[in-house]
Every structure is written in C-alpha cells, then in structure tokens.
TIZASE-406327 format. One record per atom (N, C-alpha, C, CB): residue number from 1; chain; atom name; x, y, z. Coordinates in steps of 0.001 Angstrom, whole numbers. Atoms other than C-alpha are relative to their C-alpha. Glycine has a CB too. Layout:
<sites>
{nr = NUM; kette = A; atom = CA; u = X; v = Y; w = Z} .
...
</sites>
This chain:
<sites>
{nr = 1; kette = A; atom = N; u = 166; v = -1422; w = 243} .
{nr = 1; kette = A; atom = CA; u = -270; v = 3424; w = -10881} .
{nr = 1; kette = A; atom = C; u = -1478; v = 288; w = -258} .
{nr = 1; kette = A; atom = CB; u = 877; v = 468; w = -1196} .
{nr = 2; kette = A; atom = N; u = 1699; v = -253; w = -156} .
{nr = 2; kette = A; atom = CA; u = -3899; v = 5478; w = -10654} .
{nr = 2; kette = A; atom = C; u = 23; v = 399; w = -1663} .
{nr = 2; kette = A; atom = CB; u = -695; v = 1571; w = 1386} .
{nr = 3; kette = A; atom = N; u = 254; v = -885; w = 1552} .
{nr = 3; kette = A; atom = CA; u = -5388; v = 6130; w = -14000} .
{nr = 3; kette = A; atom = C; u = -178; v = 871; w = 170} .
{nr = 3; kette = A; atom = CB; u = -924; v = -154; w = -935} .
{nr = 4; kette = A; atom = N; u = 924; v = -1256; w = -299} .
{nr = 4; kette = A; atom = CA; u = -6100; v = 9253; w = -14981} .
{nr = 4; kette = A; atom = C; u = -1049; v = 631; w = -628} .
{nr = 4; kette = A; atom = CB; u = 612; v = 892; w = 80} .
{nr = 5; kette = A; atom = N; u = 1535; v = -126; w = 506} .
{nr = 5; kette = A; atom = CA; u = -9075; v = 9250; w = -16960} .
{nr = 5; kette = A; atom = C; u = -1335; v = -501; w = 1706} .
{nr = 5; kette = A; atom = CB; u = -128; v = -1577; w = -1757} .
{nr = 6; kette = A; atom = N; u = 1142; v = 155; w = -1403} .
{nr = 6; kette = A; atom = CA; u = -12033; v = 9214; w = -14156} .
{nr = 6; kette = A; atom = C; u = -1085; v = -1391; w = -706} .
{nr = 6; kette = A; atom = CB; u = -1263; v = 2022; w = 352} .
{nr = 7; kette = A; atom = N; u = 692; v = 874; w = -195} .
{nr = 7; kette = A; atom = CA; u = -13699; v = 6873; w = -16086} .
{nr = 7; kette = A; atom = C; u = 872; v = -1895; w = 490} .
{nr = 7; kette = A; atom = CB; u = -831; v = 232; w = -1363} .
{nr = 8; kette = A; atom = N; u = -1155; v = 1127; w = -763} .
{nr = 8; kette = A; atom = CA; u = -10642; v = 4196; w = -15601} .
{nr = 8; kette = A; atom = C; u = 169; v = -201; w = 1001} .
{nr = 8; kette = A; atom = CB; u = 1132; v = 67; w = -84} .
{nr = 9; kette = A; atom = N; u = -133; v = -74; w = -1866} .
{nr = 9; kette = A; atom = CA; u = -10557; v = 5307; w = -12175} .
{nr = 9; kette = A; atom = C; u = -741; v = -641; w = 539} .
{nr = 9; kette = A; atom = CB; u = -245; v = 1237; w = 785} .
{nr = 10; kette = A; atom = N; u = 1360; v = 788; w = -404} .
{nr = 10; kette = A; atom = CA; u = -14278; v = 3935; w = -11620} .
{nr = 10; kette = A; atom = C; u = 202; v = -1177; w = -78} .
{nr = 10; kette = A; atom = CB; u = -1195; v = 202; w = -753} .
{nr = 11; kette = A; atom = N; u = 117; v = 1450; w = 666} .
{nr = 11; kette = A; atom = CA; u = -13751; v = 1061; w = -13374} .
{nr = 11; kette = A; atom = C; u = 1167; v = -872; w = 782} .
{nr = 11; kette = A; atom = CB; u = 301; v = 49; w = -1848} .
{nr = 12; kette = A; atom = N; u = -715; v = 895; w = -1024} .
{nr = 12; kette = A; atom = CA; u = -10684; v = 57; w = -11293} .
{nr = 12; kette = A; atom = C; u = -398; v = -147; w = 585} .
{nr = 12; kette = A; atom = CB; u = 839; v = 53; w = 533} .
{nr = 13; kette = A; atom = N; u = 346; v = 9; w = -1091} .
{nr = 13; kette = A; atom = CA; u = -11874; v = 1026; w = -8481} .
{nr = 13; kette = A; atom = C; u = -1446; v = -943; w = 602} .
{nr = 13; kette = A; atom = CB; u = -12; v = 1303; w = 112} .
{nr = 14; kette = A; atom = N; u = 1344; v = 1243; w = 421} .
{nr = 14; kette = A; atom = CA; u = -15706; v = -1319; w = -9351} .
{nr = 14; kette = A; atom = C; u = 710; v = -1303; w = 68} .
{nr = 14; kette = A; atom = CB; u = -778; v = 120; w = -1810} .
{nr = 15; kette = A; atom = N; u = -923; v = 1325; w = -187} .
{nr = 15; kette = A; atom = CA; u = -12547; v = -4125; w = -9651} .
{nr = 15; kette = A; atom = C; u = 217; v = -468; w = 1275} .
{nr = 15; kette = A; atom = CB; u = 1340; v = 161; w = -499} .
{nr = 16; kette = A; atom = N; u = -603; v = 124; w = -1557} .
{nr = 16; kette = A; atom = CA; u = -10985; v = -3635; w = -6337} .
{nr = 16; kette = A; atom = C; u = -1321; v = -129; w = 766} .
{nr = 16; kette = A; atom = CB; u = 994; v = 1467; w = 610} .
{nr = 17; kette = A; atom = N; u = 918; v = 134; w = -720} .
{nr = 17; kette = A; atom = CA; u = -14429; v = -3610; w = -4778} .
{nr = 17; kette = A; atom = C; u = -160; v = -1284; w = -291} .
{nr = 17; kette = A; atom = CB; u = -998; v = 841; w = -108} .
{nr = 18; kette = A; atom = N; u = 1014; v = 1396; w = 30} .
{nr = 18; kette = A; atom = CA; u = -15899; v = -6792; w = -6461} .
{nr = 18; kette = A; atom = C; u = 1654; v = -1382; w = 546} .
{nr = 18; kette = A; atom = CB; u = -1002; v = -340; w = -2475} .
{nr = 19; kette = A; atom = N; u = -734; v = 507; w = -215} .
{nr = 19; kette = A; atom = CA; u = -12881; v = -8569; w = -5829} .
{nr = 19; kette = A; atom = C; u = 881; v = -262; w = 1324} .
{nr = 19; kette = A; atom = CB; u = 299; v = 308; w = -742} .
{nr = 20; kette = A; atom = N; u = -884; v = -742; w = -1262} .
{nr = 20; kette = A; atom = CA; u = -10983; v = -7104; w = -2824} .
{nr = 20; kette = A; atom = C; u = -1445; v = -180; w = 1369} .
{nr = 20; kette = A; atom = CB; u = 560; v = 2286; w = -556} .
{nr = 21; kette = A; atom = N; u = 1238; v = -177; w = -739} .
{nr = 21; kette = A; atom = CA; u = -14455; v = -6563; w = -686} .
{nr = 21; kette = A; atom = C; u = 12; v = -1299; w = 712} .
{nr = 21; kette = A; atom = CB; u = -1344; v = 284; w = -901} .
{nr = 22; kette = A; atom = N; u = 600; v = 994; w = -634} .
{nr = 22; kette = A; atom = CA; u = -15924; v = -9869; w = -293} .
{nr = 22; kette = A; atom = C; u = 1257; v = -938; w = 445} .
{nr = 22; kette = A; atom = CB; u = -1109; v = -678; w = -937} .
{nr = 23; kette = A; atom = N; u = -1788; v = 715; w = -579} .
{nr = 23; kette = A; atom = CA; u = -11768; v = -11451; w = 303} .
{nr = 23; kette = A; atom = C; u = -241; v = 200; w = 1804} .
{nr = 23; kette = A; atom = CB; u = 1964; v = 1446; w = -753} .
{nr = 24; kette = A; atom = N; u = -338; v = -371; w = -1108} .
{nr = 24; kette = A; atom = CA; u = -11300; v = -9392; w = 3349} .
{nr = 24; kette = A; atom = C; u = -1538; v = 199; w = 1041} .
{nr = 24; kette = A; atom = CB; u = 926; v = 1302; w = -307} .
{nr = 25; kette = A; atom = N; u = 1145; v = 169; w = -598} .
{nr = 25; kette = A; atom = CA; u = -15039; v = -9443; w = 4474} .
{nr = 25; kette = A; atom = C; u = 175; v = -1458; w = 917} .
{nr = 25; kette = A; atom = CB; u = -1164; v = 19; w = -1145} .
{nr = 26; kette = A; atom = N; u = 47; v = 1503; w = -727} .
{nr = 26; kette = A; atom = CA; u = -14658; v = -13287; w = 4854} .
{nr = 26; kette = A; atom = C; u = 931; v = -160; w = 791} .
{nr = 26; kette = A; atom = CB; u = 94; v = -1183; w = -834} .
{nr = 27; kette = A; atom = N; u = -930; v = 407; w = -788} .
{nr = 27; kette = A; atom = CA; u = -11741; v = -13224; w = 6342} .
{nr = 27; kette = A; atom = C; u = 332; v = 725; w = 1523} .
{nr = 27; kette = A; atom = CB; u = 1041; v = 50; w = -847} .
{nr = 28; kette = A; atom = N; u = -149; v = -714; w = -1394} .
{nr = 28; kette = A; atom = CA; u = -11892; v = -10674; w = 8948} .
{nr = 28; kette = A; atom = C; u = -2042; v = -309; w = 772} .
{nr = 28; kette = A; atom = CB; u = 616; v = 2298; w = -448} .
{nr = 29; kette = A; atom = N; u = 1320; v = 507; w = -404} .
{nr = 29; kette = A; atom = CA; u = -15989; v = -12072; w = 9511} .
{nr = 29; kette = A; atom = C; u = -409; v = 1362; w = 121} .
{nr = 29; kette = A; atom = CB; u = -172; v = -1023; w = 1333} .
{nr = 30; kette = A; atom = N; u = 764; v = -1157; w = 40} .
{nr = 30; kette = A; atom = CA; u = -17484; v = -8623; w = 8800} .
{nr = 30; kette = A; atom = C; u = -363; v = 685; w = -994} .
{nr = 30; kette = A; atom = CB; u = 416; v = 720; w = 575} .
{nr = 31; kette = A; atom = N; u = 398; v = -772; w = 1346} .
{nr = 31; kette = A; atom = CA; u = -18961; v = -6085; w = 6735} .
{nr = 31; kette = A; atom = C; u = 591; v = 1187; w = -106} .
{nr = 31; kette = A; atom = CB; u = -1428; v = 286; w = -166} .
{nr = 32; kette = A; atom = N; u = -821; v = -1297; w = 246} .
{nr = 32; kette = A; atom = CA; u = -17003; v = -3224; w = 5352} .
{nr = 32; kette = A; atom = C; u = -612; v = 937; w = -1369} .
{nr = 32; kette = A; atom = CB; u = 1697; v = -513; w = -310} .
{nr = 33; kette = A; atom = N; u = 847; v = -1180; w = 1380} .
{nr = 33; kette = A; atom = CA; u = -18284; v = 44; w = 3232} .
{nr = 33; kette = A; atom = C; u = 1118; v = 413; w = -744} .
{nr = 33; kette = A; atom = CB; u = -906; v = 1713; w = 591} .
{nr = 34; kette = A; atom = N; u = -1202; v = -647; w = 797} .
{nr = 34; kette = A; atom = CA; u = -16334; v = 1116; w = 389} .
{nr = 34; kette = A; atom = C; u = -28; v = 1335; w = -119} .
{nr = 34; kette = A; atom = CB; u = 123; v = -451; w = -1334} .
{nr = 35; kette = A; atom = N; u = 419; v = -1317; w = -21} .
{nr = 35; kette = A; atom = CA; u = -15340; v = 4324; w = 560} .
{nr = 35; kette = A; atom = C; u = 758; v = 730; w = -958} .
{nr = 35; kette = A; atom = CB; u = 97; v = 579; w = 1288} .
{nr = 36; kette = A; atom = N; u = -897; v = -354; w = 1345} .
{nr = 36; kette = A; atom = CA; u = -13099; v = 4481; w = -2417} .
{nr = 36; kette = A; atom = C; u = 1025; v = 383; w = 473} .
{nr = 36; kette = A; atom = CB; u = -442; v = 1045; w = -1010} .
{nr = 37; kette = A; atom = N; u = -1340; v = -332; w = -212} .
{nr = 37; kette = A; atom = CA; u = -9842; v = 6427; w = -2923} .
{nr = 37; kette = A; atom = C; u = 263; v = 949; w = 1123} .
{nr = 37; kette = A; atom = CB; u = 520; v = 520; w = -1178} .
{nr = 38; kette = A; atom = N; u = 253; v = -1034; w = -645} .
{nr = 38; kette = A; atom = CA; u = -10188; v = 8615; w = -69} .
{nr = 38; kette = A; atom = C; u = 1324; v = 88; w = 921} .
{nr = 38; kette = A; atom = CB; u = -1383; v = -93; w = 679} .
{nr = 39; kette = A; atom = N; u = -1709; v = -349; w = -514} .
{nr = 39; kette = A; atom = CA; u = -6569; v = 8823; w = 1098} .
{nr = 39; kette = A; atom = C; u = 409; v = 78; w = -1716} .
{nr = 39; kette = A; atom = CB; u = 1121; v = -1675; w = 1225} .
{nr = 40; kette = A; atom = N; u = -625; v = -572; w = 1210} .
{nr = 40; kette = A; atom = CA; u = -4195; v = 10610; w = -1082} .
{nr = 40; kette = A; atom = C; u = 1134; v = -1382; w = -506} .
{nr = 40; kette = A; atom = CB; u = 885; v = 1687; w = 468} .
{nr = 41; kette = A; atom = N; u = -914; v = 858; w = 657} .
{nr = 41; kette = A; atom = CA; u = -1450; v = 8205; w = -2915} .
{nr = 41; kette = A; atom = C; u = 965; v = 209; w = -715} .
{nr = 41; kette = A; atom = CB; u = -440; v = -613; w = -580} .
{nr = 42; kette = A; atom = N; u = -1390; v = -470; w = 1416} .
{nr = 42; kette = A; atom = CA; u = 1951; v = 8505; w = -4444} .
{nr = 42; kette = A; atom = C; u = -112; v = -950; w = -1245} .
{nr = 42; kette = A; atom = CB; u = 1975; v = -319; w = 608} .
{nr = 43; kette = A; atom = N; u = -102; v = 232; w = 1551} .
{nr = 43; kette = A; atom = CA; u = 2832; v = 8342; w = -7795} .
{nr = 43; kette = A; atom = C; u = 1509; v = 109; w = -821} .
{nr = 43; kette = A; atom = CB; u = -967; v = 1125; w = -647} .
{nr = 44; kette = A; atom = N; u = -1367; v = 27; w = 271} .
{nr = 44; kette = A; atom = CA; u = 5806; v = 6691; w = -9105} .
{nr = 44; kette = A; atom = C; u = 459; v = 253; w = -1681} .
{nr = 44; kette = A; atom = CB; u = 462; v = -1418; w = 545} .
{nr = 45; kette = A; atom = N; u = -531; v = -568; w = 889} .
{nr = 45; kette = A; atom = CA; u = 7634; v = 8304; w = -11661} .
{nr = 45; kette = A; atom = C; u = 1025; v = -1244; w = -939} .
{nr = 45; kette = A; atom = CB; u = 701; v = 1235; w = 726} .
{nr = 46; kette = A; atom = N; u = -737; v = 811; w = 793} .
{nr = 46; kette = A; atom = CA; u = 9351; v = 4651; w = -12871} .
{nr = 46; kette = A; atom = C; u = -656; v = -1159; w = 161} .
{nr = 46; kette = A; atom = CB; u = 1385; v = -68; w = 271} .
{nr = 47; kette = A; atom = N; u = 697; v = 1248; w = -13} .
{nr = 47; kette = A; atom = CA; u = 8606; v = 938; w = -13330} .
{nr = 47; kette = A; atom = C; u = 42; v = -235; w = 790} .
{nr = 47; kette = A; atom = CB; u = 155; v = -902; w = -546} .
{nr = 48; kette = A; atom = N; u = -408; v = 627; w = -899} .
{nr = 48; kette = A; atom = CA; u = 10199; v = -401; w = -10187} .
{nr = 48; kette = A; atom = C; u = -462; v = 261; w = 1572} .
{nr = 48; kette = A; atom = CB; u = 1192; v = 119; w = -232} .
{nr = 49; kette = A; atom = N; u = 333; v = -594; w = -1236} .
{nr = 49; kette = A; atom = CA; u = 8696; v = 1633; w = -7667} .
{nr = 49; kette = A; atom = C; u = -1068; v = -368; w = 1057} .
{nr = 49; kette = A; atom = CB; u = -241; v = 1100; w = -310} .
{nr = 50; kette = A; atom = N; u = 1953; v = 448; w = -208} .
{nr = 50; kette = A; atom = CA; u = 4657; v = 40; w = -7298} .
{nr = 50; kette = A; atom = C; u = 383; v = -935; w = 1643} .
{nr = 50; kette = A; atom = CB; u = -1001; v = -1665; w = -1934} .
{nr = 51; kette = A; atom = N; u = -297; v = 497; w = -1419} .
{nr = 51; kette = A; atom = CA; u = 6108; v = -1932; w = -3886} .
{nr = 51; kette = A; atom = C; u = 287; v = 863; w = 1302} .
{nr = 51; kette = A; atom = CB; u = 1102; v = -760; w = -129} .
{nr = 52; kette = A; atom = N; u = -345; v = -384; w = -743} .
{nr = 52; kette = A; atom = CA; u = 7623; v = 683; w = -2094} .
{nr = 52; kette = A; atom = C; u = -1829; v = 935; w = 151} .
{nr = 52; kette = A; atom = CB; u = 1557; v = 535; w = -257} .
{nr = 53; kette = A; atom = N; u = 1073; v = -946; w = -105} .
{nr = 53; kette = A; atom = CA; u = 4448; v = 3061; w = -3191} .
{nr = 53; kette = A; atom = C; u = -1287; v = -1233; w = 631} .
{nr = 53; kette = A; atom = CB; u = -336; v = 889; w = -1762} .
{nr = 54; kette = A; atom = N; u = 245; v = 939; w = -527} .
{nr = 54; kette = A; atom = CA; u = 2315; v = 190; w = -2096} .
{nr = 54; kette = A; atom = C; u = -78; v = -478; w = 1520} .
{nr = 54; kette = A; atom = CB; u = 587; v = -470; w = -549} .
{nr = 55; kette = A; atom = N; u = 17; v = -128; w = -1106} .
{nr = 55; kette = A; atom = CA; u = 3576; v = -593; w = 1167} .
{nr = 55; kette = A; atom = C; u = -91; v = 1399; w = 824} .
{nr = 55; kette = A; atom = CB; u = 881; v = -633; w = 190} .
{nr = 56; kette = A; atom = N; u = -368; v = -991; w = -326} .
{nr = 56; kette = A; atom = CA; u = 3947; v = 3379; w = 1889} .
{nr = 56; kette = A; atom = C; u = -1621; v = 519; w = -27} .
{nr = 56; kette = A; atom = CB; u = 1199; v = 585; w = -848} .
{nr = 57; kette = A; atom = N; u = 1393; v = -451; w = -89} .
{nr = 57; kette = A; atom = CA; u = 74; v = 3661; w = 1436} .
{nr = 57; kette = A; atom = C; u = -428; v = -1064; w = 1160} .
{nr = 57; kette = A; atom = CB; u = -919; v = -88; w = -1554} .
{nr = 58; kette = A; atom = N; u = 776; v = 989; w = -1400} .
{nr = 58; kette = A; atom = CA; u = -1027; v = 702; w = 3959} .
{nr = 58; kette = A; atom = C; u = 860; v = 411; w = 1056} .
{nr = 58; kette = A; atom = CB; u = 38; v = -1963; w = -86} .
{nr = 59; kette = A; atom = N; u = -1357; v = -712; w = -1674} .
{nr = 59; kette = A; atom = CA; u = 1878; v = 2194; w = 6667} .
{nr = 59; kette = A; atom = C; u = -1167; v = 762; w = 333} .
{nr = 59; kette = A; atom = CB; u = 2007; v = 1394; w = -316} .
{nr = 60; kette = A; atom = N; u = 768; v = -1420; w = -820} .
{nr = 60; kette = A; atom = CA; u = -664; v = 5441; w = 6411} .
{nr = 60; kette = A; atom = C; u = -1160; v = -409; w = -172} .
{nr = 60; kette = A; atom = CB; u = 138; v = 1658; w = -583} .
{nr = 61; kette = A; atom = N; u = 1474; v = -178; w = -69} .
{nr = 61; kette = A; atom = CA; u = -3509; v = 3803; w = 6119} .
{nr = 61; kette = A; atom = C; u = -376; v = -370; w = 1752} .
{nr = 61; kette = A; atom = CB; u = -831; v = -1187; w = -1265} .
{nr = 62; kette = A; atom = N; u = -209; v = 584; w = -1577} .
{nr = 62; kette = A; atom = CA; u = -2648; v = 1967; w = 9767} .
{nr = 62; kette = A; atom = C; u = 45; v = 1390; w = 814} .
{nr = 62; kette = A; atom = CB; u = 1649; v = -1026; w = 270} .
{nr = 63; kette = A; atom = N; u = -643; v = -803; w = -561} .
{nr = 63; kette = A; atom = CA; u = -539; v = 5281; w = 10597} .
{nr = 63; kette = A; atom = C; u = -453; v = 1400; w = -783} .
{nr = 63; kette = A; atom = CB; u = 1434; v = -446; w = 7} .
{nr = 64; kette = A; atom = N; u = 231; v = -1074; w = 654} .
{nr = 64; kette = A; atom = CA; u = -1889; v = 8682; w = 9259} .
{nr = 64; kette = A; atom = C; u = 1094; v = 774; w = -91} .
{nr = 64; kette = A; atom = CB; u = -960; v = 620; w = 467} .
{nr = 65; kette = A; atom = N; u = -1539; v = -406; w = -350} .
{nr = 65; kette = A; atom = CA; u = 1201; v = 10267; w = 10590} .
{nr = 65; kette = A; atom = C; u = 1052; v = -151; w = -456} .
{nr = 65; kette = A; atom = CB; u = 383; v = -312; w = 829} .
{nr = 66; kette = A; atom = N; u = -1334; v = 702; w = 1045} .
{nr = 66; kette = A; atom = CA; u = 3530; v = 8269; w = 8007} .
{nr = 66; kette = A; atom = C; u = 8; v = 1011; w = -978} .
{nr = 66; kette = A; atom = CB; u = -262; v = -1699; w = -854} .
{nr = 67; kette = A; atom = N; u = -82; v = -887; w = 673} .
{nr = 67; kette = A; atom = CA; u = 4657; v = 10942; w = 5700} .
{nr = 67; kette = A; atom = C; u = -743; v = -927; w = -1397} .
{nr = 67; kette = A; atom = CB; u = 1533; v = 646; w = 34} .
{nr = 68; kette = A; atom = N; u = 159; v = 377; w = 1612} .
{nr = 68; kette = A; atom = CA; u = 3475; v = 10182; w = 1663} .
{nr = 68; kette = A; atom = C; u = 1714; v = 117; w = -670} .
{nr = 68; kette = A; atom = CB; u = -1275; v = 1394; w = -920} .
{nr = 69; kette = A; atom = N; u = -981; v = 80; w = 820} .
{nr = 69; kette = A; atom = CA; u = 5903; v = 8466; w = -286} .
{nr = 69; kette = A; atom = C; u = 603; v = 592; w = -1066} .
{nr = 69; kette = A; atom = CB; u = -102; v = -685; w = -257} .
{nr = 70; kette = A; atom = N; u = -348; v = -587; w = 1595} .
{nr = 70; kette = A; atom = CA; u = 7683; v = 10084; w = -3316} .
{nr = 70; kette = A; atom = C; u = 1544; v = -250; w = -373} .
{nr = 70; kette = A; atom = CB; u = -276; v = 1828; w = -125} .
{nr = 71; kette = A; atom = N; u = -1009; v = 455; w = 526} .
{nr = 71; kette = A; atom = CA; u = 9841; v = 9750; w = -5917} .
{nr = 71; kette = A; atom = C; u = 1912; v = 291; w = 452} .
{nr = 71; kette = A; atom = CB; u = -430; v = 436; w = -1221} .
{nr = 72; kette = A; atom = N; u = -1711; v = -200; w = -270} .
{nr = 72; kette = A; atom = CA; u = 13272; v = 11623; w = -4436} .
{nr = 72; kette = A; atom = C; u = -59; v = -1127; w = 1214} .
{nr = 72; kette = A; atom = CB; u = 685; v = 1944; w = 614} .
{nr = 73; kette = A; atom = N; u = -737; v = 764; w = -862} .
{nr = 73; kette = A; atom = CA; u = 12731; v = 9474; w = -1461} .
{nr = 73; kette = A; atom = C; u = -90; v = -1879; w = 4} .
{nr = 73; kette = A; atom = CB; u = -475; v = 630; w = 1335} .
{nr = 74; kette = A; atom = N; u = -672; v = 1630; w = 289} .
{nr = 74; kette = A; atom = CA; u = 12918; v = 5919; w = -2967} .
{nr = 74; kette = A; atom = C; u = 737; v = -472; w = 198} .
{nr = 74; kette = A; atom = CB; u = 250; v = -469; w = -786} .
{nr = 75; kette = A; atom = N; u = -1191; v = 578; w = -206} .
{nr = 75; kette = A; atom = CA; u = 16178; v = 5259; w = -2272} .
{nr = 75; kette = A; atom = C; u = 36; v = -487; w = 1354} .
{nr = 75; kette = A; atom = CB; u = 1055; v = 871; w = -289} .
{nr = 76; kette = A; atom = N; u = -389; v = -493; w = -1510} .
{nr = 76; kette = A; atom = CA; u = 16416; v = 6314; w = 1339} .
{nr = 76; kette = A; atom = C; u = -1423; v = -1028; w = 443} .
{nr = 76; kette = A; atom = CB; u = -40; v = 2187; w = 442} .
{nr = 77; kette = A; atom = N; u = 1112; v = 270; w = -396} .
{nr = 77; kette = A; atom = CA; u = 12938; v = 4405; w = 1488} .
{nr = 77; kette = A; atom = C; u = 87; v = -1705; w = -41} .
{nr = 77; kette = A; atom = CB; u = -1078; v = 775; w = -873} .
{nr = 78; kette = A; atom = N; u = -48; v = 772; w = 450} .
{nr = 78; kette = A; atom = CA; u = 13457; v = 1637; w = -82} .
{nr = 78; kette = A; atom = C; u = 1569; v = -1246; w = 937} .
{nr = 78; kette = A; atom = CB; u = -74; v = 673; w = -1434} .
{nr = 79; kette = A; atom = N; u = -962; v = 863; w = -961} .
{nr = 79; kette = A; atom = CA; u = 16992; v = 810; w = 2602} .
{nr = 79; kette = A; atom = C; u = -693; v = 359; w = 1068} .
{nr = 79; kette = A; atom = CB; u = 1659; v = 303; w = 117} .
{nr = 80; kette = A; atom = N; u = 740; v = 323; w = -1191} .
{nr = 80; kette = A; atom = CA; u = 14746; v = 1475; w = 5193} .
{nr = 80; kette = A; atom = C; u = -746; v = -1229; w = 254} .
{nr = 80; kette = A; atom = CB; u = -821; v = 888; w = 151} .
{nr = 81; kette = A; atom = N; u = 897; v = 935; w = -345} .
{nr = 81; kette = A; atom = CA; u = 12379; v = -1179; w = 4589} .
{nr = 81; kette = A; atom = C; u = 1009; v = -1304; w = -451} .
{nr = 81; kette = A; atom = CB; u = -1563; v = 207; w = -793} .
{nr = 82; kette = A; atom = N; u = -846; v = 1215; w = -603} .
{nr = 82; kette = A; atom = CA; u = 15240; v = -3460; w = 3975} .
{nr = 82; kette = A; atom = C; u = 755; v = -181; w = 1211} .
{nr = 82; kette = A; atom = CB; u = 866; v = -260; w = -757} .
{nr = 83; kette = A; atom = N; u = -396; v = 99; w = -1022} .
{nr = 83; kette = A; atom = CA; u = 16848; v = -2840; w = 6883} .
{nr = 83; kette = A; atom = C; u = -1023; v = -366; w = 1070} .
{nr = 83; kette = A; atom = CB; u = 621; v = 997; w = 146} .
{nr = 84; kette = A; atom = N; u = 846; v = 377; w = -1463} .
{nr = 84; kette = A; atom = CA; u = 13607; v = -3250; w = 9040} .
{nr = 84; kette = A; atom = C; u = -142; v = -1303; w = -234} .
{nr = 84; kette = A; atom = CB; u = -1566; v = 727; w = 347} .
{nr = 85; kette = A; atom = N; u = 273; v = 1513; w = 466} .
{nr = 85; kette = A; atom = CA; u = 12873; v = -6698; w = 7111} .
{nr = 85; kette = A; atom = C; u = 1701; v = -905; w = 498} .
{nr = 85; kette = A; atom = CB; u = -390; v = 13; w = -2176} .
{nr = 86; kette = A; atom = N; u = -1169; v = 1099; w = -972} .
{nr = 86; kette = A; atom = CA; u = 16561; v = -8034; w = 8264} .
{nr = 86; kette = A; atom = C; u = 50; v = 153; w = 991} .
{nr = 86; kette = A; atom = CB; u = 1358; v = -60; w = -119} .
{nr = 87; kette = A; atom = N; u = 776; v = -84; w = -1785} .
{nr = 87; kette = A; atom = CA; u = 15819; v = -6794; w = 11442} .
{nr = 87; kette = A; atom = C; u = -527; v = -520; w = 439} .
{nr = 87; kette = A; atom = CB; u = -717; v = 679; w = 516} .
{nr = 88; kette = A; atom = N; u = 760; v = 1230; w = -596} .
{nr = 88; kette = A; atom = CA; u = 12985; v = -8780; w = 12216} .
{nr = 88; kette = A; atom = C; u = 919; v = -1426; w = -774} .
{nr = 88; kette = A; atom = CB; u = -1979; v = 96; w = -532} .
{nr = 89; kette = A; atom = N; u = -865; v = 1304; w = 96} .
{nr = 89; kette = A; atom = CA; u = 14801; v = -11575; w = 10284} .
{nr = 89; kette = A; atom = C; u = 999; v = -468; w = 725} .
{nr = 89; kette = A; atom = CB; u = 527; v = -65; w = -969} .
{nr = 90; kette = A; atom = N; u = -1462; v = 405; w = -1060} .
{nr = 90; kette = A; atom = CA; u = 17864; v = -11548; w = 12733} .
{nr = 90; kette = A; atom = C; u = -951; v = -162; w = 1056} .
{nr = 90; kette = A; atom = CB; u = 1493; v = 1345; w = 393} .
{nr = 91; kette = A; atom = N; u = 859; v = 177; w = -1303} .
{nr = 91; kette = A; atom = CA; u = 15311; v = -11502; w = 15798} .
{nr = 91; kette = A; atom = C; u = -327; v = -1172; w = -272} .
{nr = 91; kette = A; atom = CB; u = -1229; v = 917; w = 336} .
{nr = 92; kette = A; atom = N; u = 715; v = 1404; w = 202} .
{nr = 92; kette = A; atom = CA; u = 13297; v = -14315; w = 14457} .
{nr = 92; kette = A; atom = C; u = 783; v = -1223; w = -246} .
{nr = 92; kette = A; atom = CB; u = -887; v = 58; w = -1133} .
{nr = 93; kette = A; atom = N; u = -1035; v = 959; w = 142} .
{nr = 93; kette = A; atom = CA; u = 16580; v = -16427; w = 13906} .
{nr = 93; kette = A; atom = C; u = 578; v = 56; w = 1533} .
{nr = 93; kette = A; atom = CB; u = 1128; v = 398; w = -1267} .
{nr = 94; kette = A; atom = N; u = -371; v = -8; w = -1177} .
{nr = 94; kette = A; atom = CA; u = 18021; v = -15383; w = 17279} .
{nr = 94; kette = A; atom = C; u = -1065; v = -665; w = 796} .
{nr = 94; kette = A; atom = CB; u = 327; v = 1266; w = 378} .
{nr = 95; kette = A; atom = N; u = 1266; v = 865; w = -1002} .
{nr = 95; kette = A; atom = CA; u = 14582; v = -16604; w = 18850} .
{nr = 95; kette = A; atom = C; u = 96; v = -1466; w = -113} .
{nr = 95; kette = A; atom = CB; u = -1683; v = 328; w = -498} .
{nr = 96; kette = A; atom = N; u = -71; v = 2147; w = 228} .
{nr = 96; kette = A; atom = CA; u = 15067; v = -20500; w = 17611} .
{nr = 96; kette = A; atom = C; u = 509; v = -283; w = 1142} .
{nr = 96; kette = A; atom = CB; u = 1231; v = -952; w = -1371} .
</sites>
C-alpha cells in the first residue's frame, strides 16, 4: 500500500530506486530513468489484496488498456487470474 505522507512516499520510492534500479539494469544490460509513480495505482481496502493490486499494475504497465484494479472487483479478479494460471498449467502438462 502507497503511503500517504509525501515524505514516506519519497522515501519509498529513494528504496525502490536504490534497490530495484541497478537489479533490472543488470539484468536487462541497460540503463533506465526513474520516473517515479507516474501511473495511477489501486488501493486495497484489506490485508489480502497487495497480489492481485500488484499484478493489476504490471498488466497496465505492459497494457495501458487494462482497466485499474479495485476493491468491488477482487473477487471476479482474483478467479480470473486463477483460471488463466490453470490454463497455462493444463497446456504446459498437455505439452509433455
């Protein structure tokens, strides 16, 4: 979940850079600018949620077009992405 003090915000966000940055630099062999929070982000209203909100931000960061996650549609969200995950799991067993 985002803080909401701005100075917490910085200070995560100074985390995810020093940490996060130079990871995916090395690994994709390039240089990347931080450009901070600059996509919007849901905000889950319970403990259990930080996965679905999570994957539902990297969908739109790939896909702009992916609606923003929220709390009424957790449910409905949450058997979607199990159903796509046994999906590829039955493919990838049928392929052996």
């Amino acid at each position: 979940m985002e803080p909401q003090s701005p100075s917490l915000k910085n200070e995560r966000h100074d985390h995810i850079k020093r940490r996060f940055l130079p990871f995916i630099e090395a690994y994709w062999e390039t240089k990347f600018i931080w450009k901070g929070n600059s996509l919007g982000q849901a905000r889950q209203n319970d403990g259990s949620s930080c996965g679905p909100c999570a994957i539902n931000l990297l969908e739109r960061l790939v896909n702009k077009e992916i609606p923003q996650w929220t709390p009424q549609k957790a449910a409905g969200y949450r058997s979607k992405l199990f159903l796509h995950m046994a999906h590829c799991l039955i493919e990838e067993m049928v392929s052996i």
